[in-house]
C-alpha positions in Angstrom: -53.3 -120.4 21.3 -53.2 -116.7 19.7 -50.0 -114.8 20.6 -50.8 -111.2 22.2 -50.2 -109.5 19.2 -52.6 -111.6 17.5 -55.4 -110.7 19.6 -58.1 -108.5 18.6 -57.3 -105.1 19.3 -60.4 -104.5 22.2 -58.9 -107.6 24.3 -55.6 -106.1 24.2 -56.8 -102.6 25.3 -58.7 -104.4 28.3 -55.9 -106.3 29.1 -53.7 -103.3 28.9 -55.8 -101.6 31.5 -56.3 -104.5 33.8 -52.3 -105.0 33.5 -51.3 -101.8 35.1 -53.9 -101.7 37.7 -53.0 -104.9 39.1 -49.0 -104.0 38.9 -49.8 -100.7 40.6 -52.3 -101.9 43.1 -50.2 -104.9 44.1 -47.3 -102.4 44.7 -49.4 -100.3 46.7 -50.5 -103.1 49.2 -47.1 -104.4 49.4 -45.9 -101.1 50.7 -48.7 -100.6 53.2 -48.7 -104.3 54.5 -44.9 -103.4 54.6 -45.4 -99.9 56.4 -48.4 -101.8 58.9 -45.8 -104.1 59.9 -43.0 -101.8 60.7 -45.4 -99.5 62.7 -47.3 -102.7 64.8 -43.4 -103.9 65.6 -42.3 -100.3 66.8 -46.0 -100.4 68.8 -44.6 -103.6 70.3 -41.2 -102.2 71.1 -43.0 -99.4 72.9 -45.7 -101.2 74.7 -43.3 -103.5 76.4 -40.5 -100.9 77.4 -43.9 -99.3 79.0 -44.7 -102.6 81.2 -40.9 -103.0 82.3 -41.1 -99.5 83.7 -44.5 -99.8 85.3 -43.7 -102.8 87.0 -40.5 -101.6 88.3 -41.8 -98.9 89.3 -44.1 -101.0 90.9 -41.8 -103.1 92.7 -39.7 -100.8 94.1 -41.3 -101.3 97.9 -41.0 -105.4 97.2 -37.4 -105.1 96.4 -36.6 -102.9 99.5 -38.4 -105.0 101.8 -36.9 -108.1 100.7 -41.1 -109.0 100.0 -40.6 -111.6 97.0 -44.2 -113.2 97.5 -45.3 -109.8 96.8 -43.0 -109.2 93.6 -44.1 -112.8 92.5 -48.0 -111.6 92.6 -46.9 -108.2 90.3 -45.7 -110.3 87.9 -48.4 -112.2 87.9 -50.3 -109.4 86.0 -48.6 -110.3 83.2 -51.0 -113.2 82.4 -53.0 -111.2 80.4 -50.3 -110.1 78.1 -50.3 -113.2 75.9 -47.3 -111.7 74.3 -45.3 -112.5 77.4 -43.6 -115.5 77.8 -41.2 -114.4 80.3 -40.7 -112.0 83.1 -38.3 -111.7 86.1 -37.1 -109.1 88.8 -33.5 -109.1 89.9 -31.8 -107.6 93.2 -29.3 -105.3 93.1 -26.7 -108.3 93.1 -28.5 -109.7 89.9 -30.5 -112.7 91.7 -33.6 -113.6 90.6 -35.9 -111.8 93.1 -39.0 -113.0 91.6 -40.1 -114.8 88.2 -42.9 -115.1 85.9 -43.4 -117.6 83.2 -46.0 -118.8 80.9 -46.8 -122.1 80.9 -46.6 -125.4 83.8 -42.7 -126.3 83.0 -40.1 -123.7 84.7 -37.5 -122.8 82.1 -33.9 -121.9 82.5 -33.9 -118.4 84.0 -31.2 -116.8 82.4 -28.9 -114.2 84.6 -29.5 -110.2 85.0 -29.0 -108.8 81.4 -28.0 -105.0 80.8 -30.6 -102.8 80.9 -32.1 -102.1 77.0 -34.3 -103.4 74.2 -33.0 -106.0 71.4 -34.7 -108.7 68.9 -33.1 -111.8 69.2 -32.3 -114.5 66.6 -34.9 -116.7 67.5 -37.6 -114.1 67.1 -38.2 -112.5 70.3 -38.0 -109.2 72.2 -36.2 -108.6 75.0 -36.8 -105.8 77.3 -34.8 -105.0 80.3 -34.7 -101.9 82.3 -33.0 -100.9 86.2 -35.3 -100.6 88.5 -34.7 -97.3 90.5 -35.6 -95.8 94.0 -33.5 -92.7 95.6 -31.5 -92.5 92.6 -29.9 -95.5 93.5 -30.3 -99.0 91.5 -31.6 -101.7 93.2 -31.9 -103.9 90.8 -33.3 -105.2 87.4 -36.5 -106.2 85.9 -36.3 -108.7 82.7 -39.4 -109.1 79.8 -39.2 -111.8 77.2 -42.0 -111.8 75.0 -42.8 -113.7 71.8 -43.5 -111.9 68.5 -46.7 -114.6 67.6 -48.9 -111.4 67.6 -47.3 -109.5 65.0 -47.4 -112.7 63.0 -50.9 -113.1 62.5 -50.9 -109.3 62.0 -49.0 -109.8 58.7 -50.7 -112.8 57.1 -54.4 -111.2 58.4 -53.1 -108.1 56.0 -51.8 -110.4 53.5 -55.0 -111.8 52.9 -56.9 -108.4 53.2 -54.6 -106.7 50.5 -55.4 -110.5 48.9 -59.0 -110.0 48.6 -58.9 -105.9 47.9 -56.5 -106.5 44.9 -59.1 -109.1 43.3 -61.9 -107.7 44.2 -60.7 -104.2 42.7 -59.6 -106.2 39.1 -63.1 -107.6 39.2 -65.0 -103.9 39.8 -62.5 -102.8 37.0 -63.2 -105.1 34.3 -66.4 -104.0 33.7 -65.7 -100.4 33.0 -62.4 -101.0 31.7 -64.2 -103.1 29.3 -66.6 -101.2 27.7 -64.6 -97.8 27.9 -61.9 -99.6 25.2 -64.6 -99.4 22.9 -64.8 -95.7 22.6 -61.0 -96.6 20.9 -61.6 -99.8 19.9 -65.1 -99.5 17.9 -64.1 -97.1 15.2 -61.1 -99.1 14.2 -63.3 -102.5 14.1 -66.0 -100.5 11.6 -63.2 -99.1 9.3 -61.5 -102.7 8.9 -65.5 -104.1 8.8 -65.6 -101.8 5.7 -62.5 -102.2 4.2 -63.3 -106.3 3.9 -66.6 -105.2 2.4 -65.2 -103.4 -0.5 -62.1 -105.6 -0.4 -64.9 -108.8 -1.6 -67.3 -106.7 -3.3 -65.1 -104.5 -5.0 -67.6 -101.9 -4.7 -66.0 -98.4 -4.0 -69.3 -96.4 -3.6 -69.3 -97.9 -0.1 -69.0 -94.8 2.7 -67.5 -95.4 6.6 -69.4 -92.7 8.8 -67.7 -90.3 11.1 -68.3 -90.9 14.1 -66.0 -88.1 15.5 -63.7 -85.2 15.0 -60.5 -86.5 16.5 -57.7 -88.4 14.9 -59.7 -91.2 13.9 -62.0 -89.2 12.1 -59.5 -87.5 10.4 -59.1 -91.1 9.1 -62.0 -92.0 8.3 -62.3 -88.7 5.9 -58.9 -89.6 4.3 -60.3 -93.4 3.8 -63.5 -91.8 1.9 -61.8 -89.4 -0.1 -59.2 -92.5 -0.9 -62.3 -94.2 -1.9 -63.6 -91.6 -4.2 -60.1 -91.2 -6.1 -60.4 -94.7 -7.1 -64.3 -94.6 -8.0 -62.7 -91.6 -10.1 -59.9 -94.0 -11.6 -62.3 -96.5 -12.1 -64.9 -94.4 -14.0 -61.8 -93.2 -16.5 -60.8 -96.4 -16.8 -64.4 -97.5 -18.2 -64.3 -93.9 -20.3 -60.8 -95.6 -21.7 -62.3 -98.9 -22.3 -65.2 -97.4 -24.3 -63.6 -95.1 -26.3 -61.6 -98.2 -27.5 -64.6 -100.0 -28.4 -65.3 -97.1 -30.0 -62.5 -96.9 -32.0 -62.6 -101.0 -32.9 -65.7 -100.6 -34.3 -64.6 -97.3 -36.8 -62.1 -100.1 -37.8 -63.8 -102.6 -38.7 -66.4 -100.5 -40.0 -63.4 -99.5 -42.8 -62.4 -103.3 -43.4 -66.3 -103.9 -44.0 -65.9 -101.5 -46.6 -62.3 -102.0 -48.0 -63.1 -106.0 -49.7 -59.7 -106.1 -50.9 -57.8 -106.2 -47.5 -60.6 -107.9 -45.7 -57.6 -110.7 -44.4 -55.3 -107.8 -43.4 -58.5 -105.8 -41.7 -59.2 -109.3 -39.9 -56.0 -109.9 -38.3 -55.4 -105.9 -37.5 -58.8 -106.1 -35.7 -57.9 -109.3 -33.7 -54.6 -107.5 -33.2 -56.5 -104.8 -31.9 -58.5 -106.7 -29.7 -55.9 -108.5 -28.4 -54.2 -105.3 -27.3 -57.1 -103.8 -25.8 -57.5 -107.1 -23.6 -53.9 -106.7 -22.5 -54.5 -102.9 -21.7 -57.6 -103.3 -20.4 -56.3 -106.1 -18.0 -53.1 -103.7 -16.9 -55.1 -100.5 -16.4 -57.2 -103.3 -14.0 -54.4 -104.3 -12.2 -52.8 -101.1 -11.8 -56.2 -99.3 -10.2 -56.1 -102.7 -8.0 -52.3 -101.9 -6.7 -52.5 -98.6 -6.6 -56.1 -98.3 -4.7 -54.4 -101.6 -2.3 -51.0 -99.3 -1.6 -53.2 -96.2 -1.2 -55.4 -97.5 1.7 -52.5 -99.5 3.4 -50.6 -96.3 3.5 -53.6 -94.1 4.8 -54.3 -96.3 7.6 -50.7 -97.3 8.5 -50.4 -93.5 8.8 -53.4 -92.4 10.3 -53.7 -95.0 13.0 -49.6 -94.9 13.4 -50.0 -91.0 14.3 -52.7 -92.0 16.4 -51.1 -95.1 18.6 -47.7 -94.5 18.7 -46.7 -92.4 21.4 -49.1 -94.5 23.3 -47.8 -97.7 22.1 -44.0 -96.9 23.1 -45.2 -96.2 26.6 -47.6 -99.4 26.9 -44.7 -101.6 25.5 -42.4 -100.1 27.9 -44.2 -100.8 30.8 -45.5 -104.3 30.0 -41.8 -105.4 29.1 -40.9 -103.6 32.5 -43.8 -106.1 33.8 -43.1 -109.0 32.4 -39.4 -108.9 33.5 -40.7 -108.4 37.3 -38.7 -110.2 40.3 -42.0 -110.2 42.0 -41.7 -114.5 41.4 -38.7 -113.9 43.2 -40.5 -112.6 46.0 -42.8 -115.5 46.0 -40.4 -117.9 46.4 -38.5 -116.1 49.5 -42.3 -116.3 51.2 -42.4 -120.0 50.6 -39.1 -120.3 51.7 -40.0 -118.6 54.6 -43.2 -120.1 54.7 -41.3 -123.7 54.9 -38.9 -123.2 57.4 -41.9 -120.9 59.8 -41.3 -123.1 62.7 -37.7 -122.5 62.9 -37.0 -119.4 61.0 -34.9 -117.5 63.9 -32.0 -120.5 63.5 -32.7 -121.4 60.1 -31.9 -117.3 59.3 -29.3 -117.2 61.3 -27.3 -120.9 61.0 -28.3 -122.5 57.3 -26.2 -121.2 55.0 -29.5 -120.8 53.0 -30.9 -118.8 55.8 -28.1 -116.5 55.7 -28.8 -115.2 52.1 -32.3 -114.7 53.1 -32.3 -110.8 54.4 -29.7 -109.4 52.1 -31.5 -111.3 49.2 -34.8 -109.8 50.1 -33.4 -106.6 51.0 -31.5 -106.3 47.2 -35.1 -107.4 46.1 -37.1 -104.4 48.1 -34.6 -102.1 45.7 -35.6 -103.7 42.4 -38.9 -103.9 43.5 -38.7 -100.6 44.5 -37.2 -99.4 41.0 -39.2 -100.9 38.9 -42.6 -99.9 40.1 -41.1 -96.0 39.5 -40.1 -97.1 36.2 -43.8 -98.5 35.5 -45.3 -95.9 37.4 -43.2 -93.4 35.2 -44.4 -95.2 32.2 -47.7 -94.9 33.0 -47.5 -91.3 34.1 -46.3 -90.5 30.7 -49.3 -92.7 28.8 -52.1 -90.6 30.8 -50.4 -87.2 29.9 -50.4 -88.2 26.4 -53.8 -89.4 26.5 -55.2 -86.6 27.9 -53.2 -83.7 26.2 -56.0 -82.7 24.0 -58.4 -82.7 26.7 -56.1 -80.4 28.6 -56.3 -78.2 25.7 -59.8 -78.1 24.7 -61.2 -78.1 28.4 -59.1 -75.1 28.6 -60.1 -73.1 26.1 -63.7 -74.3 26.7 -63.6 -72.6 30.7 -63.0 -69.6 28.9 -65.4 -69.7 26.1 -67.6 -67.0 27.6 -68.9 -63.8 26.2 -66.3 -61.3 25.7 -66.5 -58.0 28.6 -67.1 -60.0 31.4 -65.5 -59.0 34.6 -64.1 -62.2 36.4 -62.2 -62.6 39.7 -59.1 -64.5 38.4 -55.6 -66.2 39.6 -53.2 -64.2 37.4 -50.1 -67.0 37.3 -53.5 -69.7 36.3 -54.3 -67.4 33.5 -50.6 -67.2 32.4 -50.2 -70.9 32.8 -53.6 -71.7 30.9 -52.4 -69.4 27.9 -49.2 -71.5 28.3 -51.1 -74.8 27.7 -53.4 -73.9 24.6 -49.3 -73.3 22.7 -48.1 -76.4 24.3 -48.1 -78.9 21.8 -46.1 -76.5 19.8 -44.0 -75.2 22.1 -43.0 -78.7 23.0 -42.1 -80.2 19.4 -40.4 -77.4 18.8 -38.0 -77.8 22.5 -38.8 -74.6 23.6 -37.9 -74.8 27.6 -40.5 -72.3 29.1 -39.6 -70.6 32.6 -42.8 -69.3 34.9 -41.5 -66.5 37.1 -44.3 -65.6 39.2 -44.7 -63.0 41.9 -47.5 -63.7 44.9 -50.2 -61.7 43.2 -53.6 -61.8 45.2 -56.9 -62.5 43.2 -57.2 -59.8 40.3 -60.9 -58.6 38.4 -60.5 -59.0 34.9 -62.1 -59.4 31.5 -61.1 -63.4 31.0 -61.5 -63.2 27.7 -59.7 -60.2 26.1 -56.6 -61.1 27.9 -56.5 -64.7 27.4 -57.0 -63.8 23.7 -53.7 -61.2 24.5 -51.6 -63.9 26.5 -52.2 -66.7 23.5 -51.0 -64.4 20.7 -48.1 -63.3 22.6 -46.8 -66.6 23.3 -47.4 -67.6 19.6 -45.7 -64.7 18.1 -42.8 -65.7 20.7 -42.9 -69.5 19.2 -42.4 -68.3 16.0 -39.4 -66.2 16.8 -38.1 -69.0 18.5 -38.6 -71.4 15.6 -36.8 -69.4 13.0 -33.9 -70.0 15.7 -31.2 -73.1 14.2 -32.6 -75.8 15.9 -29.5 -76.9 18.0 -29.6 -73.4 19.6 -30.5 -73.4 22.8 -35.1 -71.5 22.9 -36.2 -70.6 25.9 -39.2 -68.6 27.0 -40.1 -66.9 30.2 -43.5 -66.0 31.5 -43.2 -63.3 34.3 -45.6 -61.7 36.6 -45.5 -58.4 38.2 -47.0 -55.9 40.3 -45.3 -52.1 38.5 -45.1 -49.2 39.4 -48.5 -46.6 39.2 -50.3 -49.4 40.4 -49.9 -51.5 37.5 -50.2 -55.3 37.0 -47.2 -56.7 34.1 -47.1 -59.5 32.8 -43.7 -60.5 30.2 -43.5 -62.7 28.1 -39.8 -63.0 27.1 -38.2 -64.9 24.3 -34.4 -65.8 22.9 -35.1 -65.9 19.8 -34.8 -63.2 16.7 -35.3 -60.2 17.8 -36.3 -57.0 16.6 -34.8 -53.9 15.0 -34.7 -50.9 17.4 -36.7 -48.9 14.0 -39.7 -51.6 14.2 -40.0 -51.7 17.7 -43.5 -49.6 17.2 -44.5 -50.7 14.0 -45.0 -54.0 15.1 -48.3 -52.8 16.4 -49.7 -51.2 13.5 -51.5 -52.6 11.0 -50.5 -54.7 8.3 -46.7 -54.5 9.6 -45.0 -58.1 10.0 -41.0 -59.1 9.8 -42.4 -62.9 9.2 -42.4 -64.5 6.0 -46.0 -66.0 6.2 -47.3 -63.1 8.4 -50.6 -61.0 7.8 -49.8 -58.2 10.6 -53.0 -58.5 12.8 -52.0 -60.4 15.3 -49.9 -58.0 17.9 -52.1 -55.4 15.9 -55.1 -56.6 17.6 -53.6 -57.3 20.9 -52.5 -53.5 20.9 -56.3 -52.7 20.7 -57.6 -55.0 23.5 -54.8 -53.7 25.9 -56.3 -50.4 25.0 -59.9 -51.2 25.5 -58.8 -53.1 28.9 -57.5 -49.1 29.8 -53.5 -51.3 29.7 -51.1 -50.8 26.8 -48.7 -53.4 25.3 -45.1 -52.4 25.1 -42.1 -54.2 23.3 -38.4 -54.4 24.3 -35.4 -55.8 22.3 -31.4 -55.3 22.1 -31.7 -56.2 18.0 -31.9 -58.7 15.8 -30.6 -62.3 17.6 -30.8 -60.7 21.1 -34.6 -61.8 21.4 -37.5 -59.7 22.9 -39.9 -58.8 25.6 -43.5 -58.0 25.5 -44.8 -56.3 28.3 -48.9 -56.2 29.1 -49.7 -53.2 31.7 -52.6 -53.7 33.0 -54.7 -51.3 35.6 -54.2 -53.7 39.0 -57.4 -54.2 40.4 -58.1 -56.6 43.5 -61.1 -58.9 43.8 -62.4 -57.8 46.8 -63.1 -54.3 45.1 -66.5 -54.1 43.1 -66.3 -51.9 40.2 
């Protein structure tokens, strides 16, 4: 049987999928089975103390007039609460005044107990309660009632969540299933054609892109691998003519010089010999080298690819496979075993005894490790979907540039944010958004997304040429100013600028970075402009940081212009 790493890499991916759906659908029903039961017991609790006080109320006149008959036929009514096994009525002395019980054989009444509610070891509720008239007590009703209801409650929504957690794994293998293959496929057809030209040795074979993501960065790399060794191979068959070549100008002279003909003969098989030797190295080199080169390229490209998402996947299926859910199991069964007498076998086996504290230690783990998984997956999705975050939103703004749009300012900010996130997290920049409550704002989108981006990068890159143990942060700000003016900062810690360039930055051609071109805030400068704002800069000097401010005209959405 094939170990799981053996398995071809579309099974795993399915299996991946199906893992943490089960785990997180099996915690889910196990906290709302838990939550059901909790809620049908307080219900219980509830509905009882409710009967005691009705039929005390009730009973008042019986009690006073010594009428028992009549107390007996209240009581009565309790027939069609199957829950109730027991009832009785005291007098003020604590007699039994009347009695109720389920059933043709009389038990053993017990005396008046003190009036409140309590769960007793054997697994019954027991509700007691004074019975009142004239502020003055005159005496005591008594309901014992079994908890065989709230039983079949729990294992009827043990077998619902049964059926919903296999039914949902069935309804997810399909789509799970063929979705894998959008990762899957790619991979399969660039290993299909690396075993091609692996037994064909032919290197004019092509893999076709099938998209622009990582893997078809890959599969670009793989075909321009492939056409440095078509390369190496032609020059190696240019090499091994031009020695033919030269062979035959050889033995064209020992031909022609009879006297050395021996010497001629064994310099040509010499010769020979050594092209033989150098043909078979140059062979064996283009082999290694073209083997090394396409090992590396894929180990590489498809490492970049799987990683992140590989450490989280590993992480949760080792946090899955070390689940004390068997545990669980077993405390049911145990359970399960003893359901006939669980009150004493709880309360007198020393078995028993362990039970509640065990299962209580296991509701933490349990607890813990489905926010460890649940973590785990949490961070596999955001990886998985960061590049969608980042192309969706620069797609939603991908409109034509001067249109007028009624827009959340802080979402703007935020969305800038996200198209530099990748960078600003590998480079552990800590970004702070310090919003005010700004109603809906008319805007052109475009122009001052295209602002917002380039000001956050230009405030990466003074963070980056920070050391790297020093502590970047950056902090977006929103404001409403002062001439009816919308702000918005963006405010770095990183280099700063000199007092004397605090204009030029905005002119053209003008840059303090080392791989700059000066158009950047140049351009940003012009928008503001056009958008009837400005863009203003703030800084202390060099290593105190900086602050770009955009001023903006404020103008609300619910005013056409």
């Amino acid at each position: 049987m094939k170990s799981f790493k053996d398995l071809a890499i579309n099974t795993k991916l399915t299996m991946l999928v199906l893992l943490a759906g089960g785990v997180a659908l099996m915690i889910s029903c196990v906290s709302f089975v838990l939550n059901d039961v909790r809620m049908i017991r307080s219900s219980m609790v509830s509905q009882m103390a409710t009967l005691a006080q009705v039929l005390g109320s009730n009973s008042t006149a019986a009690l006073n007039f010594d009428d028992a008959d009549t107390a007996a036929e209240l009581l009565m009514s309790l027939k069609q609460q199957r829950a109730v096994d027991l009832a009785c009525i005291y007098d003020a002395s604590g007699k039994v005044f009347a009695a109720y019980y389920r059933g043709t054989r009389q038990p053993k009444l017990p005396p008046a107990p003190q009036p409140g509610i309590e769960f007793t070891a054997d697994g019954y509720l027991d509700v007691s309660r004074k019975i009142v008239f004239n502020d003055q007590a005159i005496g005591t009703i008594y309901i014992h009632a079994n908890m065989g209801e709230l039983h079949d409650q729990i294992w009827r929504y043990v077998s619902i969540a049964a059926f919903v957690m296999a039914a949902s794994l069935a309804a997810a293998l399909l789509p799970s299933s063929r979705l894998q293959r959008l990762i899957s496929m790619p991979i399969v057809k660039l290993a299909e054609v690396a075993e091609r030209i692996s037994v064909e040795r032919d290197y004019s074979i092509r893999v076709t892109k099938y998209a622009n993501d990582e893997l078809g960065t890959l599969y670009d790399q793989f075909n321009a691998m492939l056409d440095e060794i078509q390369r190496g191979e032609a020059a190696i068959q240019r090499a091994q003519d031009e020695l033919e070549h030269r062979i035959e100008q050889r033995t064209a002279q020992l031909s022609r010089a009879n006297e050395n003909l021996s010497r001629e003969i064994s310099e040509r098989t010499r010769a020979e010999q050594e092209l033989a030797a150098v043909h078979q190295q140059l062979l064996a080199a283009a082999r290694r080298a073209g083997m090394a080169e396409i090992a590396t390229g894929v180990l590489h490209n498809v490492g970049n690819v799987l990683n992140s998402i590989n450490v989280s996947a590993t992480l949760a299926s080792d946090r899955i496979r070390q689940s004390k859910v068997t545990e669980l199991v077993r405390a049911l069964d145990l359970m399960e075993k003893h359901s006939q007498d669980l009150g004493p076998y709880i309360t007198n086996d020393p078995q028993g005894k362990q039970l509640p504290a065990f299962l209580r230690l296991l509701a933490v783990h349990l607890t813990d490790e489905r926010a460890d998984v649940l973590k785990e997956l949490d961070l596999l999705a955001t990886k998985v979907n960061h590049i969608k975050t980042i192309v969706s939103t620069q797609q939603s703004y991908a409109g034509v540039a001067g249109v007028i749009e009624d827009v959340d300012i802080a979402t703007m900010v935020d969305d800038a944010m996200k198209l530099n996130s990748a960078s600003l997290e590998r480079h552990h920049i800590t970004v702070t958004r310090d919003y005010a409550q700004i109603p809906m704002v008319r805007l052109d989108t475009q122009k001052v997304l295209q602002i917002l981006v380039n000001l956050i990068k230009n405030a990466r890159d003074a963070l980056v040429e920070t050391p790297e143990q020093a502590d970047r942060r950056l902090i977006l700000r929103t404001r409403l100013g002062r001439n009816n003016l919308l702000e918005i900062s963006v405010i770095d810690n990183g280099v700063g600028v000199a007092k004397e360039n605090l204009t030029r930055i905005f002119s053209h051609g003008f840059t303090t970075k080392k791989l700059g071109h000066g158009f950047g805030l140049h351009s940003c400068a012009n928008a503001a402009h056009e958008l009837g704002g400005s863009l203003v800069a703030h800084s202390d000097g060099p290593g105190q940081g900086a602050t770009l401010v955009l001023q903006l005209p404020y103008v609300p959405a619910e005013v056409i212009v």
